[in-house]
N, C-alpha and C positions, 0 to 999 in steps of 0.2 A: 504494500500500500504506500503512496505515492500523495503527496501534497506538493501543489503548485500555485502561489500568488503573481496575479499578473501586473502589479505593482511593482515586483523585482524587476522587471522587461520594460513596460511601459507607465511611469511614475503616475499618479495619480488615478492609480485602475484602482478600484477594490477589488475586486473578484478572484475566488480563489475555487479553487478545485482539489479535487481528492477523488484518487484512484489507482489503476494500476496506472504504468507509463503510456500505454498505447489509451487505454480512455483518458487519460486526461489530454491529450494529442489529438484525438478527436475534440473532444468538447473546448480546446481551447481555439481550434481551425475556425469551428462555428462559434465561438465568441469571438474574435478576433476580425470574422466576414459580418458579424449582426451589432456590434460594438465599437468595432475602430473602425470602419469604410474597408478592411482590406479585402479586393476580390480573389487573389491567391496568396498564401501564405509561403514566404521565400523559406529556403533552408536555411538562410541565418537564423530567419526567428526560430525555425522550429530548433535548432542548435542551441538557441539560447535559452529558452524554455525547457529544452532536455537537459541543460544543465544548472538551471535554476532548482528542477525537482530536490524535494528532499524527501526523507523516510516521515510517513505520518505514525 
């Protein structure tokens, strides 16, 4: 189990997630398209957010 703040990525998000690595990768794709305007999600973020996770 897997916890991700998307605050640590993009300052001012609150939203945090909890899960394994692969659901939280999804659920943050679609927060990320429905919350920040992004229409595809680059492999930096997804880098950066695979290394923001921590152990929940």
């Amino acid at each position: 189990m897997k916890k991700f703040r998307c605050g640590d990525v993009v300052p001012g998000c609150t939203r945090a997630f909890t899960g394994s690595a692969d659901e939280i990768l999804l659920a943050v794709a679609a927060h990320a398209r429905a919350e920040h305007g992004l229409s595809q999600v680059p492999a930096e973020l997804v880098a950066q957010v695979d290394a923001a996770m921590v152990d929940a």
